[in-house]
N, C-alpha and C positions, 0 to 999 in steps of 0.2 A: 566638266571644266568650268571656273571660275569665266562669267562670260565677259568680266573685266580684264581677261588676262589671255583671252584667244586671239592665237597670233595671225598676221597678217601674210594669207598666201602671195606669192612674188609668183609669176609665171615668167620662165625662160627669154620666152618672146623669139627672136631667129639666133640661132645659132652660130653663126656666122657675123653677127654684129655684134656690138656692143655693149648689149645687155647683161652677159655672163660678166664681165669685165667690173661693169658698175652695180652691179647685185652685190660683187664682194667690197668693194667702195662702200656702198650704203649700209652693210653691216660693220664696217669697220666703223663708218663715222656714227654710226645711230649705236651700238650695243644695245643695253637694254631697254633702251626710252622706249622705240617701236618694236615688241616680240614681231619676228617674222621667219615663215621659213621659204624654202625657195623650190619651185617644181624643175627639174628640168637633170643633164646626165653631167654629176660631177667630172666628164670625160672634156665636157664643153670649156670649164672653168680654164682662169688662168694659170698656169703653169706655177707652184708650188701656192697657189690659194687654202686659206686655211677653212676646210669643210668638215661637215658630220654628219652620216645618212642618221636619220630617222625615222623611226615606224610609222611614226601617229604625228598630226601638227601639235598635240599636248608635249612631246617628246622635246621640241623645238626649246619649251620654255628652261630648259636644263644644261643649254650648248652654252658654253662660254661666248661671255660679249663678244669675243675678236672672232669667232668661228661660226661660219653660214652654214647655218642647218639645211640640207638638205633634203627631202623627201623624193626619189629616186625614180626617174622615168628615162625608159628605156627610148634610142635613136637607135636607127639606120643608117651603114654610113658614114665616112670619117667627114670632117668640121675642115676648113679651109677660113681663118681669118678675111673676111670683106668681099666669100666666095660662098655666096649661097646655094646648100644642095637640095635638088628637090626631093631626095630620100628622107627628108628631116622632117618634112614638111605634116605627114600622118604626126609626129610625136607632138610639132608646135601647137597641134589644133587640141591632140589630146592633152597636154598640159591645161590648156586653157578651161577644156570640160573639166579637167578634172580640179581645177581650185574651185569653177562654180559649183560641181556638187558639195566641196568641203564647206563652202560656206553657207550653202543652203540646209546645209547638214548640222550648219552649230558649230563644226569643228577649228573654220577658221573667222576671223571677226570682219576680214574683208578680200578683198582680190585688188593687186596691183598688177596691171598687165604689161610686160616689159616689149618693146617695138616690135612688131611683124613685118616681114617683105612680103604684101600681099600678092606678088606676082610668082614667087617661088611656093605659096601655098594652094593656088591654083593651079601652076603648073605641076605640082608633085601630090597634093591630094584633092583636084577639083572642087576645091573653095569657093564656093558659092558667094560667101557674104562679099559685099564692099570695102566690109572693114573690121576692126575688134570691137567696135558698138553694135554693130548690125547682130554680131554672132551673140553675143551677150545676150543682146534683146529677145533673139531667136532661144536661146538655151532657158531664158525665163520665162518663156512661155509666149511671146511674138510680142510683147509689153510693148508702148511707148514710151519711146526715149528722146532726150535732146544730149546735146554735146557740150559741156561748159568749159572754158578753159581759166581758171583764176592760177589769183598770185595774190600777194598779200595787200597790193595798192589795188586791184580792180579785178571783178567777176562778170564774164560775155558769155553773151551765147548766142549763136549764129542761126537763123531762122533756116537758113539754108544750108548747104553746107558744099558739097564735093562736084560743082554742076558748074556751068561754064558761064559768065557774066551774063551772056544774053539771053540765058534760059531764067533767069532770077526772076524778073515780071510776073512770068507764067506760071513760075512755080511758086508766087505765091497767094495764098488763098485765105480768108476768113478763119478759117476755120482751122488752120494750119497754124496761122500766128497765133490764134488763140489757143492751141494747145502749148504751143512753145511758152508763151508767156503761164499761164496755170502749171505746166511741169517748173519752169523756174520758183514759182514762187512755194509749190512745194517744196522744191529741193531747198531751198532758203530755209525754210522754215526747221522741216526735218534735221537736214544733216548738218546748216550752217549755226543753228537756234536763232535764227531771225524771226519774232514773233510777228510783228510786221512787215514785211519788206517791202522795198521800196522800189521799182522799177521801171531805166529811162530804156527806152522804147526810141531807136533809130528812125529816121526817114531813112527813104530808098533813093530819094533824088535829092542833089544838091540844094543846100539851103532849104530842106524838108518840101521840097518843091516849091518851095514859095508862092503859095496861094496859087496853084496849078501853072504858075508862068513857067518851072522846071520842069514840068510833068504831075498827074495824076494821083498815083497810089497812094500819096499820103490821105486826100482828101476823100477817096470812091472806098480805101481798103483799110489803111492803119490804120487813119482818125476813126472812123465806127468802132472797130474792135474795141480799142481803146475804151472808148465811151462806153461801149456795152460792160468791159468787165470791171471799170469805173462802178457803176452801175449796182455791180454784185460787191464793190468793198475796196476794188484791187486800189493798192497806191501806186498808181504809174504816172510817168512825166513823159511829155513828146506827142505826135511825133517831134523828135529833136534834130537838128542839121548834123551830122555826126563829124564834121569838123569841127564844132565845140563841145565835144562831150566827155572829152577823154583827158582835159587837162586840169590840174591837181584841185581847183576849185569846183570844178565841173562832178567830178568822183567824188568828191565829201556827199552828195547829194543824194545818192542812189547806191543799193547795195549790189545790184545786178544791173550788167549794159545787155539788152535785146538788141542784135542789130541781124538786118537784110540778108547778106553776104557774106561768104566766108574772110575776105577779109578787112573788109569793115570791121569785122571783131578783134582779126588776128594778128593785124597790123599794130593796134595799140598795145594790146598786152605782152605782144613780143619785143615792142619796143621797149617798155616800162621794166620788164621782166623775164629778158631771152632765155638765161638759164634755168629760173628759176619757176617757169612757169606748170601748171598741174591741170590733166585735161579728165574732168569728170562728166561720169554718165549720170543725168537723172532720170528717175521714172523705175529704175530696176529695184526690185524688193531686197535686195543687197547690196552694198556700198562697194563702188569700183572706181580705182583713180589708175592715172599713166601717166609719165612722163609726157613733156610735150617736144618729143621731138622723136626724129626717125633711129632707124639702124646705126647709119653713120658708119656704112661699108668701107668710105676711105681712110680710117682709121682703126677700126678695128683691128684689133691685135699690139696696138704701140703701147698699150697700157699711159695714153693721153686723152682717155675720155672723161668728162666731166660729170661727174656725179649726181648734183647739185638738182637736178630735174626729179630725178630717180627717188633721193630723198625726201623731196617736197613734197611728192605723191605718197611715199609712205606715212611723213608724217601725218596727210591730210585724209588718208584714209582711215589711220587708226585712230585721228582725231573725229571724226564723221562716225566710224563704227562706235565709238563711246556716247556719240550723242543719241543713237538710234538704240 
Protein backbone atom coordinates (compact mmCIF):
# COMPACT_ATOMS: atom_id res chain seq x y z
CA UNK A 1 0.00 0.00 0.00
CA UNK A 2 0.82 3.48 -0.85
CA UNK A 3 2.20 4.52 2.60
CA UNK A 4 0.71 7.95 1.93
CA UNK A 5 -2.58 6.52 1.88
CA UNK A 6 -2.60 4.04 4.96
CA UNK A 7 -5.44 4.56 6.97
CA UNK A 8 -5.69 5.54 10.44
CA UNK A 9 -6.73 2.43 12.96
CA UNK A 10 -9.71 3.90 15.53
CA UNK A 11 -9.86 1.53 18.47
CA UNK A 12 -13.34 1.02 19.96
CA UNK A 13 -12.20 2.11 23.28
CA UNK A 14 -15.56 0.94 26.04
CA UNK A 15 -18.23 -0.05 24.69
CA UNK A 16 -20.64 1.17 26.75
CA UNK A 17 -19.58 4.90 26.28
CA UNK A 18 -19.18 7.15 23.91
CA UNK A 19 -16.79 6.31 21.63
CA UNK A 20 -18.89 4.00 19.08
CA UNK A 21 -21.27 7.02 18.92
CA UNK A 22 -18.46 9.59 17.91
CA UNK A 23 -16.32 7.26 15.64
CA UNK A 24 -19.52 7.57 13.37
CA UNK A 25 -19.54 11.47 13.92
CA UNK A 26 -15.90 11.65 13.01
CA UNK A 27 -16.39 9.79 9.88
CA UNK A 28 -19.11 11.61 8.98
CA UNK A 29 -17.45 14.98 9.48
CA UNK A 30 -13.84 14.03 8.28
CA UNK A 31 -14.79 11.51 4.79
CA UNK A 32 -11.92 11.35 3.05
CA UNK A 33 -9.45 14.12 4.36
CA UNK A 34 -8.35 11.43 7.23
CA UNK A 35 -8.64 7.48 5.52
CA UNK A 36 -9.65 5.64 8.85
CA UNK A 37 -11.15 2.42 9.79
CA UNK A 38 -12.42 1.37 13.08
CA UNK A 39 -11.59 -1.94 15.27
CA UNK A 40 -14.44 -2.91 17.31
CA UNK A 41 -18.26 -5.04 16.89
CA UNK A 42 -20.62 -3.20 14.40
CA UNK A 43 -23.29 -4.60 17.08
CA UNK A 44 -21.89 -1.66 19.39
CA UNK A 45 -22.61 1.14 16.96
CA UNK A 46 -25.53 3.44 16.82
CA UNK A 47 -28.67 2.16 15.77
CA UNK A 48 -29.04 2.55 11.90
CA UNK A 49 -25.21 4.01 11.69
CA UNK A 50 -24.02 3.67 8.28
CA UNK A 51 -20.90 0.74 8.39
CA UNK A 52 -18.91 -1.70 6.06
CA UNK A 53 -16.89 -4.75 7.37
CA UNK A 54 -13.72 -4.95 5.80
CA UNK A 55 -10.97 -7.44 5.28
CA UNK A 56 -7.82 -5.69 5.30
CA UNK A 57 -7.36 -1.72 6.60
CA UNK A 58 -6.30 -1.22 2.56
CA UNK A 59 -10.01 -2.31 1.97
CA UNK A 60 -11.10 0.84 4.31
CA UNK A 61 -9.60 3.17 1.39
CA UNK A 62 -12.83 2.18 -1.00
CA UNK A 63 -15.86 2.62 1.71
CA UNK A 64 -17.78 5.67 0.85
CA UNK A 65 -17.07 9.02 2.63
CA UNK A 66 -20.46 8.77 4.69
CA UNK A 67 -19.78 5.03 5.74
CA UNK A 68 -17.25 3.83 8.70
CA UNK A 69 -15.23 0.96 7.65
CA UNK A 70 -15.14 -1.46 9.94
CA UNK A 71 -12.74 -4.21 10.55
CA UNK A 72 -14.68 -6.62 12.82
CA UNK A 73 -13.87 -7.79 16.48
CA UNK A 74 -15.67 -10.07 18.16
CA UNK A 75 -17.43 -9.24 22.19
CA UNK A 76 -18.88 -10.97 24.80
CA UNK A 77 -21.95 -9.97 26.04
CA UNK A 78 -24.70 -7.53 25.25
CA UNK A 79 -23.78 -3.53 25.48
CA UNK A 80 -25.93 -1.47 27.88
CA UNK A 81 -25.48 2.48 27.12
CA UNK A 82 -23.49 4.35 30.15
CA UNK A 83 -23.35 0.43 31.80
CA UNK A 84 -20.12 -0.97 31.50
CA UNK A 85 -19.75 -4.85 31.18
CA UNK A 86 -17.02 -6.60 32.28
CA UNK A 87 -17.44 -9.44 29.63
CA UNK A 88 -16.33 -6.73 27.09
CA UNK A 89 -13.46 -5.93 28.59
CA UNK A 90 -11.02 -9.23 26.84
CA UNK A 91 -12.28 -7.59 23.36
CA UNK A 92 -11.45 -3.75 24.58
CA UNK A 93 -7.65 -4.86 25.29
CA UNK A 94 -7.64 -6.98 22.15
CA UNK A 95 -8.80 -4.20 19.90
CA UNK A 96 -6.05 -2.13 21.15
CA UNK A 97 -3.33 -5.03 20.42
CA UNK A 98 -4.60 -5.40 17.56
CA UNK A 99 -4.28 -1.77 15.66
CA UNK A 100 -0.66 -1.88 17.41
CA UNK A 101 0.23 -4.77 15.55
CA UNK A 102 -1.49 -3.27 12.20
CA UNK A 103 0.65 -0.46 12.56
CA UNK A 104 3.76 -1.90 13.28
CA UNK A 105 2.95 -4.10 10.51
CA UNK A 106 2.75 -1.15 7.76
CA UNK A 107 -0.82 -1.80 7.36
CA UNK A 108 -2.25 1.16 9.17
CA UNK A 109 -0.36 4.82 9.40
CA UNK A 110 -1.29 5.31 13.03
CA UNK A 111 -3.60 4.29 16.03
CA UNK A 112 -6.19 6.46 17.63
CA UNK A 113 -7.36 5.07 20.74
CA UNK A 114 -10.95 5.81 21.65
CA UNK A 115 -11.63 6.23 25.93
CA UNK A 116 -11.24 3.02 28.17
CA UNK A 117 -13.07 2.45 31.70
CA UNK A 118 -9.98 1.23 33.36
CA UNK A 119 -11.82 -0.26 36.18
CA UNK A 120 -14.29 -2.44 33.97
CA UNK A 121 -11.00 -3.78 32.22
CA UNK A 122 -9.49 -4.75 35.34
CA UNK A 123 -12.32 -6.10 36.72
CA UNK A 124 -13.22 -8.24 33.59
CA UNK A 125 -9.82 -8.93 32.12
CA UNK A 126 -7.10 -8.25 35.08
CA UNK A 127 -5.65 -5.25 33.46
CA UNK A 128 -2.69 -4.70 34.68
CA UNK A 129 -1.61 -1.35 33.15
CA UNK A 130 -2.70 2.25 34.77
CA UNK A 131 -3.71 3.29 31.60
CA UNK A 132 -3.84 3.18 27.50
CA UNK A 133 -0.12 4.85 27.62
CA UNK A 134 1.21 2.47 30.04
CA UNK A 135 -0.23 -0.56 27.72
CA UNK A 136 1.07 0.92 24.39
CA UNK A 137 4.41 1.41 25.89
CA UNK A 138 4.40 -2.22 27.16
CA UNK A 139 3.21 -3.59 23.63
CA UNK A 140 6.38 -1.67 22.05
CA UNK A 141 8.39 -3.19 23.86
CA UNK A 142 8.48 -1.43 27.65
CA UNK A 143 9.65 1.99 25.56
CA UNK A 144 9.72 5.35 27.30
CA UNK A 145 7.03 7.47 27.12
CA UNK A 146 5.55 10.87 28.21
CA UNK A 147 1.93 12.23 27.74
CA UNK A 148 1.36 15.48 25.64
CA UNK A 149 -1.72 17.00 25.53
CA UNK A 150 -1.93 19.87 22.56
CA UNK A 151 -4.43 21.95 20.73
CA UNK A 152 -3.67 24.29 18.22
CA UNK A 153 -2.80 27.51 20.80
CA UNK A 154 -0.58 25.43 23.24
CA UNK A 155 1.43 21.88 23.48
CA UNK A 156 2.08 20.36 27.70
CA UNK A 157 3.27 17.81 29.09
CA UNK A 158 3.22 16.84 32.63
CA UNK A 159 6.43 15.68 34.23
CA UNK A 160 4.16 13.74 36.35
CA UNK A 161 1.12 12.62 35.94
CA UNK A 162 -1.76 10.19 37.85
CA UNK A 163 -0.10 10.62 41.59
CA UNK A 164 -1.56 12.70 44.44
CA UNK A 165 -0.20 16.44 44.93
CA UNK A 166 1.92 15.49 47.82
CA UNK A 167 3.83 12.74 46.19
CA UNK A 168 5.01 15.41 43.22
CA UNK A 169 8.43 16.39 45.32
CA UNK A 170 9.37 13.00 45.60
CA UNK A 171 8.55 11.80 42.50
CA UNK A 172 10.66 14.12 41.00
CA UNK A 173 14.08 13.34 40.06
CA UNK A 174 17.06 14.61 37.60
CA UNK A 175 17.01 12.23 35.66
CA UNK A 176 13.13 11.86 35.30
CA UNK A 177 12.80 15.63 34.09
CA UNK A 178 15.51 15.06 31.88
CA UNK A 179 14.00 12.40 30.07
CA UNK A 180 10.53 14.16 29.91
CA UNK A 181 12.06 17.14 28.58
CA UNK A 182 14.66 14.98 25.49
CA UNK A 183 11.32 12.86 24.73
CA UNK A 184 9.46 16.24 24.11
CA UNK A 185 11.92 17.74 22.23
CA UNK A 186 11.94 14.73 20.03
CA UNK A 187 8.48 14.27 19.71
CA UNK A 188 8.70 18.14 18.38
CA UNK A 189 10.98 17.49 16.25
CA UNK A 190 9.74 14.06 14.65
CA UNK A 191 6.01 14.18 14.49
CA UNK A 192 5.48 18.13 14.87
CA UNK A 193 8.65 19.16 12.25
CA UNK A 194 9.99 21.51 14.87
CA UNK A 195 13.60 21.65 13.75
CA UNK A 196 14.35 23.63 16.87
CA UNK A 197 12.07 23.57 19.43
CA UNK A 198 11.77 25.59 21.99
CA UNK A 199 10.96 24.67 25.57
CA UNK A 200 9.36 26.57 28.83
CA UNK A 201 10.14 24.41 31.67
CA UNK A 202 7.49 24.95 34.86
CA UNK A 203 8.71 25.68 38.35
CA UNK A 204 7.08 23.49 41.08
CA UNK A 205 6.67 26.30 43.58
CA UNK A 206 4.96 29.33 43.41
CA UNK A 207 6.64 32.20 41.76
CA UNK A 208 9.45 29.52 40.58
CA UNK A 209 10.15 29.43 44.26
CA UNK A 210 11.49 32.63 44.34
CA UNK A 211 15.05 32.37 44.96
CA UNK A 212 14.13 29.41 47.55
CA UNK A 213 11.89 31.84 49.83
CA UNK A 214 8.82 29.45 48.17
CA UNK A 215 10.65 26.45 48.42
CA UNK A 216 13.72 24.36 46.85
CA UNK A 217 13.22 22.41 43.72
CA UNK A 218 13.57 24.91 41.28
CA UNK A 219 17.07 25.82 42.63
CA UNK A 220 18.63 21.90 43.97
CA UNK A 221 16.64 20.10 40.83
CA UNK A 222 15.13 22.13 37.79
CA UNK A 223 17.52 24.84 37.40
CA UNK A 224 20.73 22.13 37.04
CA UNK A 225 18.75 19.91 34.61
CA UNK A 226 18.01 22.89 32.70
CA UNK A 227 21.54 24.14 32.52
CA UNK A 228 22.89 20.74 31.85
CA UNK A 229 20.72 20.01 28.61
CA UNK A 230 21.28 23.95 27.88
CA UNK A 231 24.56 22.67 27.81
CA UNK A 232 24.07 19.83 25.09
CA UNK A 233 22.04 22.55 22.68
CA UNK A 234 18.43 22.19 24.14
CA UNK A 235 16.52 25.77 23.72
CA UNK A 236 14.73 25.85 27.01
CA UNK A 237 13.26 28.89 29.01
CA UNK A 238 12.42 28.74 33.04
CA UNK A 239 12.34 27.50 35.58
CA UNK A 240 9.06 29.77 34.89
CA UNK A 241 6.36 30.65 37.68
CA UNK A 242 3.54 28.79 35.77
CA UNK A 243 0.99 31.56 36.46
CA UNK A 244 2.53 33.49 33.78
CA UNK A 245 3.17 31.05 31.17
CA UNK A 246 0.16 30.27 29.64
CA UNK A 247 -1.30 33.66 28.47
CA UNK A 248 -1.43 34.39 24.63
CA UNK A 249 1.98 36.55 24.83
CA UNK A 250 3.56 34.00 27.07
CA UNK A 251 2.66 30.92 24.23
CA UNK A 252 4.12 32.85 21.27
CA UNK A 253 7.31 32.06 22.98
CA UNK A 254 7.75 28.34 23.39
CA UNK A 255 6.57 25.42 21.20
CA UNK A 256 6.05 22.92 24.13
CA UNK A 257 5.03 23.94 28.12
CA UNK A 258 7.05 21.22 30.59
CA UNK A 259 5.24 21.42 33.60
CA UNK A 260 5.50 19.44 37.41
CA UNK A 261 1.94 18.29 37.83
CA UNK A 262 -0.85 16.97 36.22
CA UNK A 263 -2.61 19.91 36.44
CA UNK A 264 -0.34 22.49 36.03
CA UNK A 265 -0.60 21.31 32.49
CA UNK A 266 -4.24 20.45 32.23
CA UNK A 267 -5.76 23.30 33.72
CA UNK A 268 -4.42 25.61 30.80
CA UNK A 269 -5.08 23.57 27.86
CA UNK A 270 -8.35 22.70 28.89
CA UNK A 271 -9.16 25.90 29.44
CA UNK A 272 -7.95 27.34 26.15
CA UNK A 273 -9.26 24.35 24.31
CA UNK A 274 -11.85 21.86 26.36
CA UNK A 275 -13.25 20.33 23.35
CA UNK A 276 -10.82 20.37 21.15
CA UNK A 277 -7.98 19.20 22.96
CA UNK A 278 -5.56 15.83 21.61
CA UNK A 279 -3.53 13.66 24.06
CA UNK A 280 -0.41 12.16 22.44
CA UNK A 281 2.04 9.57 23.25
CA UNK A 282 5.75 10.24 22.69
CA UNK A 283 8.58 8.02 22.70
CA UNK A 284 6.52 5.09 20.89
CA UNK A 285 7.98 3.95 17.42
CA UNK A 286 4.54 4.53 16.07
CA UNK A 287 2.33 7.61 16.20
CA UNK A 288 -0.72 7.35 18.67
CA UNK A 289 -3.24 10.29 19.54
CA UNK A 290 -6.74 10.11 21.85
CA UNK A 291 -9.28 12.28 22.48
CA UNK A 292 -8.94 14.16 25.53
CA UNK A 293 -11.41 13.29 27.54
CA UNK A 294 -13.31 10.11 29.21
CA UNK A 295 -16.22 7.65 28.43
CA UNK A 296 -18.87 10.11 29.23
CA UNK A 297 -21.09 7.20 30.82
CA UNK A 298 -23.92 9.86 31.54
CA UNK A 299 -24.58 10.38 28.24
CA UNK A 300 -23.94 7.81 26.26
CA UNK A 301 -26.47 6.48 24.26
CA UNK A 302 -28.37 10.37 23.64
CA UNK A 303 -26.67 10.58 20.39
CA UNK A 304 -25.49 14.30 22.36
CA UNK A 305 -21.74 13.59 22.38
CA UNK A 306 -19.34 15.91 21.05
CA UNK A 307 -17.16 14.84 18.48
CA UNK A 308 -14.81 17.61 18.03
CA UNK A 309 -12.00 15.73 20.52
CA UNK A 310 -12.23 12.57 18.58
CA UNK A 311 -11.53 14.48 15.33
CA UNK A 312 -8.78 16.47 16.38
CA UNK A 313 -6.96 13.36 17.38
CA UNK A 314 -7.58 11.89 14.05
CA UNK A 315 -6.60 14.77 12.18
CA UNK A 316 -3.38 15.09 14.35
CA UNK A 317 -2.46 11.55 13.95
CA UNK A 318 -2.76 11.31 10.34
CA UNK A 319 -1.07 14.59 10.29
CA UNK A 320 2.02 13.29 12.52
CA UNK A 321 1.99 9.79 10.46
CA UNK A 322 2.79 11.93 7.27
CA UNK A 323 5.44 13.56 8.77
CA UNK A 324 7.20 10.47 10.06
Amino acid sequence: MNPDMRPVALTCGEPAGIGPEIAVKARLALGHAVPLFWIGDPGHLPPGAPWAAIASPAHALSVPAGVLPVLEQGFDGPVTPGRPNPLHAAGVVAAIARGVDLVQAGEAAAICTAPINKKALKDGAGFAFPGHTEYLAHLAGDVPVVMMLACPGLRVVPATIHIPLADVPGALTAEGLARVIRLTAAGLQRDFGIAQPRIAVAGLNPHAGEGGAMGGEELVLIGPVLEALRAEGFDLRGPLPADTMFHAGARAGYDAAVCMYHDQALIPIKTIDFAGGVNVTLGLPFVRTSPDHGTAFDIAGRGVADAASLIAALRMAWDMARRR
